[in-house]
N, C-alpha and C positions, 0 to 999 in steps of 0.2 A: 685330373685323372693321371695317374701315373701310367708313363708310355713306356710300353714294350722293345725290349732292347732288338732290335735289328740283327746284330753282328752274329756271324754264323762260327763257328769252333772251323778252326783251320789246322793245316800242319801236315807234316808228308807222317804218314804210319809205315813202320818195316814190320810187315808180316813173315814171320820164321816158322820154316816148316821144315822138324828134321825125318827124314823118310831113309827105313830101312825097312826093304823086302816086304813094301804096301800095296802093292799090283792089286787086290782085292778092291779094296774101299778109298785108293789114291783119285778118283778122278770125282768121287763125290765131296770130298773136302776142298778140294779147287775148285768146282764147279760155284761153292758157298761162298770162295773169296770172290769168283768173277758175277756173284750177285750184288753183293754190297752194294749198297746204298751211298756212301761216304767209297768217293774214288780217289782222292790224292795219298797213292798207296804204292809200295815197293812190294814185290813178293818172292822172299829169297828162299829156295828149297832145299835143304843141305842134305846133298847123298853121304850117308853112312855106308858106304861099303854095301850097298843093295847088290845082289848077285840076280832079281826077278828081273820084271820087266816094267820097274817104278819109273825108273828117270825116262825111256822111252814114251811112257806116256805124258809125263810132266812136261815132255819136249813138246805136246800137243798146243798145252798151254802157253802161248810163243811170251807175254810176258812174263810169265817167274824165269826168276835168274837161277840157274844151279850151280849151285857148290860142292863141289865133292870132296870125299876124304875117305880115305882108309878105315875100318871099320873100327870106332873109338867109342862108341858107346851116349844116348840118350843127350845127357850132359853138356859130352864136348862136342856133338852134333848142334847144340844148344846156343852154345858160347863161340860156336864156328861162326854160325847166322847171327849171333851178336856184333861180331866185329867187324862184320860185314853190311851190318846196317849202316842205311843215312839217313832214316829218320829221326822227327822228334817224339814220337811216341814206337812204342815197342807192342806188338804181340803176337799172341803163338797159338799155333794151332797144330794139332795132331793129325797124322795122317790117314785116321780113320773114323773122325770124328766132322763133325757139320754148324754151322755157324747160322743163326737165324739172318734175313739180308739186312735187315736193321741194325743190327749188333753194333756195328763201331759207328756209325752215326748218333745212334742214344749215349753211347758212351761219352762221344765228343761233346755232346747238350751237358753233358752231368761237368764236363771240365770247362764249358763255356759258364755255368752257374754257379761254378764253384772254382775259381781256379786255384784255390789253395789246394785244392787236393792231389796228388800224385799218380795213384792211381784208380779206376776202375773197375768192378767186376758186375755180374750179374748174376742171372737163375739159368740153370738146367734142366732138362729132360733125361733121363736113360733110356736108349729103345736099345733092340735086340737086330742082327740083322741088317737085310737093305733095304734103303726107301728105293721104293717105286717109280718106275719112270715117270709117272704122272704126278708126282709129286705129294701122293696120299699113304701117309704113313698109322695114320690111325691113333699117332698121339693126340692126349689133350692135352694142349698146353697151358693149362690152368687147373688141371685137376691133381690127384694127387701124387703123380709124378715129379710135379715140381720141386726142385730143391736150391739150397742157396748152393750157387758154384763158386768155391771158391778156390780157384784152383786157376791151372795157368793157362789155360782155353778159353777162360771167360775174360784174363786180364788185360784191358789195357793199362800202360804206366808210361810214365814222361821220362824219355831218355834219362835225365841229369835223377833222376830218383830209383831207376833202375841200377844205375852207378853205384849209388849213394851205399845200395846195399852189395851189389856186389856179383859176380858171373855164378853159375851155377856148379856146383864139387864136382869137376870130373872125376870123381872116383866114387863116387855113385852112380850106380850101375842103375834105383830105382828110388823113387821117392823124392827126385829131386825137388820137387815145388817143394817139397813139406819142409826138408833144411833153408831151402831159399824162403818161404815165408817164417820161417822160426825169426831169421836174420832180419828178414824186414821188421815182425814188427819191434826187433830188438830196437834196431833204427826208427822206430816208432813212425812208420810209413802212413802217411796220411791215405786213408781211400772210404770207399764208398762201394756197397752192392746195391745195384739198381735192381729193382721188381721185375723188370721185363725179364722174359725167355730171351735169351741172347745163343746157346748154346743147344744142341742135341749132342748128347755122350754115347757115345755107341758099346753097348757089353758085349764081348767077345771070346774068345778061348785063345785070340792072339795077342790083344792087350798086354802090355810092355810088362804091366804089373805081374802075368802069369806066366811070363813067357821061361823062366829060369827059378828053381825054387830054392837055387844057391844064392839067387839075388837078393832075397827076402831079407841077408842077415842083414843088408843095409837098412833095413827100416829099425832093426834095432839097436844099430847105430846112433842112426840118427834121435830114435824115442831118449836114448841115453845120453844122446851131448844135448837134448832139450832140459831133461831133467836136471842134469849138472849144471845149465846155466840158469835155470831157476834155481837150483840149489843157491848159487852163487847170490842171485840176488835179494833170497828171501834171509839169509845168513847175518845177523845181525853182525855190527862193526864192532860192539864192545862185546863178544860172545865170549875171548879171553881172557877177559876183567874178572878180575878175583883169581884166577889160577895160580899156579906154584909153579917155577920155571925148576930147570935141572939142579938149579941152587936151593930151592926151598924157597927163593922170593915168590912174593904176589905181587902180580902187575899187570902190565897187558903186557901180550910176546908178538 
């Protein structure tokens, strides 16, 4: 009989949280990190220029480390808590969103079974509002709320593959996962979305994505340097062959 591997997925995770003006729903998204299951974990908070009363309460939380900055936007809030990490694995979480307490333990099983892979994600929920102090939110987590999250709350990824692709546009104001994953899987990022519920997405009227409707242009920004670099690759090599250059030759140019 083939015997069951022992060895448990190991490694410090840097959890990044960038938080601007979260006073709301900032103490139930830490509460999610100080659930987890899997504890060899850093947890850095980056102030963006908060003028509410976020980093006071994240002072509650005597482990996360804070980082501040002048108010720069999503991104370089992003790429702050990048640099600042010392783990080997990376992940992010929103400062109005909630983390199932399993979450980066199943993750770590999926990297102990596989460890070619890079990085991780999982399934979602969308709920409305707050959960309850008792802990009864009324989702099912199997029904048909569920969705594949792919997205950067669900992700964990292995430092040296995080690199590989690359820090986040600061000059993206929104949408940044989406440019960041375009890039990865240019880098043809190995990964995996596991079945379980890993994440609850919180919808809100404060959500980053609504919060500026001049922001928006960057999503079509980004739809159009996706497009341009599929252009790019679906464009065949000899598309020129046969053409007439400004001399009347045919060749390739």
């Amino acid at each position: 009989m083939k015997k069951t591997s022992t060895r448990k997925a190991s490694g410090l995770i840097s959890i990044i949280m960038p938080v601007f003006n979260a006073e709301k729903y900032l103490e139930e998204a830490l509460e999610s990190i100080k659930k987890q299951t899997y504890k060899t974990i850093e947890v850095i908070v980056v102030d963006d220029g908060s003028t509410d009363r976020s980093i006071s309460l994240v002072r509650q939380f005597v482990w996360a480390r804070i980082v501040s900055q002048p108010h720069s936007g999503l991104s370089a809030a992003l790429n702050t808590g990048i640099r600042e990490a010392k783990g080997d694995y990376f992940a992010f979480l929103d400062a109005d969103d909630i983390w199932m307490e399993h979450k980066l333990e199943l993750q770590m099983r999926a990297f102990e079974n596989n460890p070619g892979l890079e990085a991780v994600f999982g399934n979602i929920v969308p709920f409305h509002g707050s959960i309850e102090k008792n802990g009864s939110d009324g989702i099912s987590f199997e029904g048909k709320n569920k969705k594949k999250g792919l997205c950067k709350g669900t992700m964990l990824i292995k430092k040296e593959a995080f690199f590989r692709v690359g820090l986040f546009d600061p000059q993206l104001r929104v949408g940044d996962f989406i440019d960041w994953y375009q890039r990865a899987m240019r880098k043809n990022l190995k990964s995996l979305i596991i079945p379980q519920v890993v994440m609850k997405r919180r919808i809100h009227g404060g959500n980053m994505s609504f919060r500026n409707e001049d922001d928006r242009i960057d999503y079509v920004r980004i739809v159009k340097a996706v497009m341009d670099r599929r252009r790019l690759r679906e464009t065949p090599k000899n598309q020129n062959e046969g053409k007439k250059d400004i001399n009347g030759r045919k060749g390739t140019t």
